[in-house]
N, C-alpha and C positions, 0 to 999 in steps of 0.2 A: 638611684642613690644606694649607698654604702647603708645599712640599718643594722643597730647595734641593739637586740631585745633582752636587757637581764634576766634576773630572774624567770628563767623560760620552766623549769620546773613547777610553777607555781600554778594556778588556776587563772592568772591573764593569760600569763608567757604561754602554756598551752593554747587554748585559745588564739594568740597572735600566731603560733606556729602554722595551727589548722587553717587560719586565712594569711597566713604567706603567702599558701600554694595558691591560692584562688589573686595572689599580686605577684604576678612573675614577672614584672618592668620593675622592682630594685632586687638588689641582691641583699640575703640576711643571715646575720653572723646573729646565733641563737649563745645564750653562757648561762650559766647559774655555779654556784660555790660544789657542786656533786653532782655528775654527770651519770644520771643511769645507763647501766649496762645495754647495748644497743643503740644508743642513741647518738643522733648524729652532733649533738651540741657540743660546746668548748667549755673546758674548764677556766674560770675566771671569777676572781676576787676580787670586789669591787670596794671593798674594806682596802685595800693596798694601793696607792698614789700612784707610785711607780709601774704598776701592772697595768694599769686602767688605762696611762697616757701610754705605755708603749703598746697594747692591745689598738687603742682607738688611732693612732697613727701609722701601725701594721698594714691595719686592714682599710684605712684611708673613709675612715668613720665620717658620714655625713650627718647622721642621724641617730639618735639616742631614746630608746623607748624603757624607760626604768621602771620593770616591774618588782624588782626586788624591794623586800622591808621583814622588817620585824613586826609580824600582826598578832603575834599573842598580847592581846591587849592585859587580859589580867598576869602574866607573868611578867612584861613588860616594868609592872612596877616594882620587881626587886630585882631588876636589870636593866637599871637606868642605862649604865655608861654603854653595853652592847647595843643596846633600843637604839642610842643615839649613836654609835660608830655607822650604824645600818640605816639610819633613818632620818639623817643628817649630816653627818660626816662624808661616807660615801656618796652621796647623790651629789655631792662637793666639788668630790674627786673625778666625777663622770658628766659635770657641767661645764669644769675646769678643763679637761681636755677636748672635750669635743668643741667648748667657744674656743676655744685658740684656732682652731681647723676653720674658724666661720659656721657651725653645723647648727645643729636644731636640737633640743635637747625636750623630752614629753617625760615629764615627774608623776608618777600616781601619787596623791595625795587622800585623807579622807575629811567624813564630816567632824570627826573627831577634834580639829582644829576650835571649833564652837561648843558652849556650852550646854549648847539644847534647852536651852530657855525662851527662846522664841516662839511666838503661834500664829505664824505664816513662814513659809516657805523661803527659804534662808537663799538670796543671795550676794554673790560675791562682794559687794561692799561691805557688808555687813560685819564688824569690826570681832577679830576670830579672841577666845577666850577659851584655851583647853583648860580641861582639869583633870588630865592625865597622863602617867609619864606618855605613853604612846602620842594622844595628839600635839604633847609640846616639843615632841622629837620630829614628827613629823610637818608640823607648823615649822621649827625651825630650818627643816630640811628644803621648805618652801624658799624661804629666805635666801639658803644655801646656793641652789639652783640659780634663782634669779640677779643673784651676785656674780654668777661664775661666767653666765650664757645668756646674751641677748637676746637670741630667737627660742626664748622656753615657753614651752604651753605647759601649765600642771591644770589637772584635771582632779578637780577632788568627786569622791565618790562612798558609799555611801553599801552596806549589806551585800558587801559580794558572794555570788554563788555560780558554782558552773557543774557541768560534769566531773571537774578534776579536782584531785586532794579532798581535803577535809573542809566542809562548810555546814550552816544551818540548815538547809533543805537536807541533803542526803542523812545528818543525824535526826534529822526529826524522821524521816521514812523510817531509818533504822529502829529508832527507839519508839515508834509506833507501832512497827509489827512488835516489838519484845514485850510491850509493858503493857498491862490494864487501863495503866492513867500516865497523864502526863499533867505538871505544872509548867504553865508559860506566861511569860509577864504581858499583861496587855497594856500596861500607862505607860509603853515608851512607844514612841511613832514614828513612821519614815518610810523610806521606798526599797524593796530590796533592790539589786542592779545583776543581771545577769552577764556575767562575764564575755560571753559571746558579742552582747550588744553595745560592752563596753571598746572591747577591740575593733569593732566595727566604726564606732566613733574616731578613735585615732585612726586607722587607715583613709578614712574620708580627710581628715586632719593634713595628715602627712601628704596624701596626692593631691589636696587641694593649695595647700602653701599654709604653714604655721603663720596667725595669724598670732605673736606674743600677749601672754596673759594669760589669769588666772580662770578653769571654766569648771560648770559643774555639772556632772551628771549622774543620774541614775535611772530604771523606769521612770515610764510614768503610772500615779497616782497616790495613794497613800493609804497605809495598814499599819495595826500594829500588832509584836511578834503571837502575841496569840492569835489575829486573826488570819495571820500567815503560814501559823504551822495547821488550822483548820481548813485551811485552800493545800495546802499541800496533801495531807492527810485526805484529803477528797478525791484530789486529782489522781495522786495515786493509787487510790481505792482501799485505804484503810480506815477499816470503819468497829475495829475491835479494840480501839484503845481513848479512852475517856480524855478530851482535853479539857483544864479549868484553868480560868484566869488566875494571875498571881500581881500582885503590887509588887514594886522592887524592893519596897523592904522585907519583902518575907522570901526573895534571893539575894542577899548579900551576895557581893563579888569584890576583888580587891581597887580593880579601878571601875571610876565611876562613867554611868552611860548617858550619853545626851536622852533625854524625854522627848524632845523631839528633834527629827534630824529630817526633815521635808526638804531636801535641795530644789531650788529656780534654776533650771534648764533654759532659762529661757537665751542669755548668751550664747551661748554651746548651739542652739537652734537654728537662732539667726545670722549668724557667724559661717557656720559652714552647710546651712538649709538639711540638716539631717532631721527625721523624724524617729522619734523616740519612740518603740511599742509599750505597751501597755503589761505593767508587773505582770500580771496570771495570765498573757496570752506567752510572754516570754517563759514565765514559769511551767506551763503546759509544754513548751517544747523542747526546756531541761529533762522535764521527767520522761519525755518521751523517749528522747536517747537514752537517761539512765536504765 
C-alpha cells in the first residue's frame, strides 16, 4: 500500500516514521506543514482541499494515517476557528479524498471527546460530552472523517508522551532536576499512552485489514498525574525535588480537564488480538532512550 502519515513532525508521526523502516511491504509518503532541514519529508497542508486531493491522487494514496491536530488544549480556547480548521476541517479534506480512491483513512482522536465524569473505564458507546473547544473540535472531526471515508478506524487516545517534542514526562524530568518542589494535581485520573505503543497499534491495524469503527486506546492501568510525575521522578532518578498533590482548583487552566479519562481497550484488543503493556513498564523504556 501507498501510506499517507501527516503530521510526521509530531510525537506519533516520529514514532510511525521509526517503525516504517522495521514495515518495508508498503511504501510511505511522510508530510507535516514545516519540513525540517534534513529531512526526508514533504511539505503539505492539510488545511487546503485542493492540496490534499491532488497530493493523495499523485502519489496514488491508499491509506491515510492523520497525526496532525491542534493539541494546545489551553490555547485552543481562544482559537476556536484554527482549533477547528485543523481538528475538523482538515481530517474532512483528507477523508474526502482518500474515500474517493476506496482507501482507509486512521483519525487520531482523544478522551477529550467525554466529560470525565464517569467512574469506570469509559467505552466507546459511551455517549461523548466535551467541554472544550479542543475536544469539540475534535469530536467533530470524528464526525467529519466518518462522513467523508467508509473504511475509517479513529482511535481515540488518551496522555501521550514519547521521546519527541514537548510532553508531560520529559517536563516533569526537566522541572525536577531545576526546582526544590513541585505542585501536581492528583484528582484527575487516567492512563498515560506512550506513543511508541500507540503506532504499534495502527501498524497491526493497517497489515491486518481496517476493521471500520471507533476504538480506544491507551496503556494499560490507571494513575493519576501526581502519581505519574512520582513514577517518573523515580525512574529517572530524581530524588531532590519535593512532589505534593494539588486539587484542580488551586491550578486553574483555561480549558477544562476530564477527572477521569480511564479508556476500555477492550475493542481495540479483540479486534485485532494486540496486547497492551503496562503504563510504567512502557514508561521505563521512554526514559531509557531519553
Amino acid at each position: 500500500m501507498n501510506i499517507l502519515v501527516t503530521g510526521c513532525n509530531g510525537q506519533l508521526g516520529n514514532e510511525m516514521q521509526l517503525l516504517a523502516k522495521e514495515n518495508p511491504q508498503h511504501q510511505y509518503f511522510f508530510t507535516d506543514v514545516v519540513i525540517p532541514e534534513g529531512s526526508k519529508a514533504q511539505k503539505l497542508d492539510i488545511t487546503n482541499e485542493a492540496d490534499v486531493e491532488a497530493f493523495v491522487n499523485e502519489n496514488k494514496i491508499d491509506c491515510i494515517v492523520n497525526c496532525a491536530a491542534f493539541t494546545a488544549v489551553d490555547k485552543a480556547e481562544s482559537n476556536e476557528e484554527f482549533c477547528n480548521l485543523l481538528n475538523n476541517i482538515a481530517p474532512g479534506y483528507l477523508a474526502k479524498a482518500v474515500g474517493k480512491r476506496g482507501g482507509s483513512m486512521v483519525q487520531i482522536s482523544t478522551d477529550y471527546v467525554f466529560d470525565g465524569t464517569s467512574h469506570k473505564p469509559v467505552t466507546e458507546e459511551l455517549p461523548t460530552c466535551p467541554n472544550s473547544v479542543y475536544g469539540r473540535t475534535k469530536l467533530a472531526g470524528e464526525e467529519s472523517v466518518k462522513a467523508n471515508c467508509q473504511q475509517y478506524l479513529i482511535i481515540r487516545t488518551a496522555w501521550l508522551y514519547s521521546t519527541f517534542g514537548n510532553n508531560f514526562v520529559k517536563t516533569m524530568i526537566r522541572l525536577g532536576k531545576e526546582k526544590p518542589e513541585l505542585g501536581v494535581i492528583f484528582d484527575q485520573v487516567g492512563t498515560p499512552t506512550y506513543a511508541r505503543d500507540l503506532a504499534v497499534a495502527i501498524f497491526v491495524a493497517i497489515n491486518k485489514g481496517i476493521v471500520p469503527g471507533i476504538y480506544h486506546f491507551s496503556n494499560e492501568g490507571v494513575i493519576s498525574w501526581y502519581d505519574f510525575t512520582k513514577a517518573i521522578h523515580r525512574i529517572a532518578g530524581i530524588n531532590t525535588c519535593h512532589v505534593k498533590p494539588l486539587h484542580t482548583e488551586e491550578y486553574p487552566t483555561p480549558a477544562a480537564r476530564p477527572h477521569y479519562s480511564v479508556l476500555d481497550k477492550t475493542k481495540i484488543k479483540n479486534t485485532y488480538g494486540i496486547e497492551i503493556p503496562y503504563w510504567e513498564d512502557s514508561l521505563r523504556e521512554c526514559i531509557s532512550k531519553l
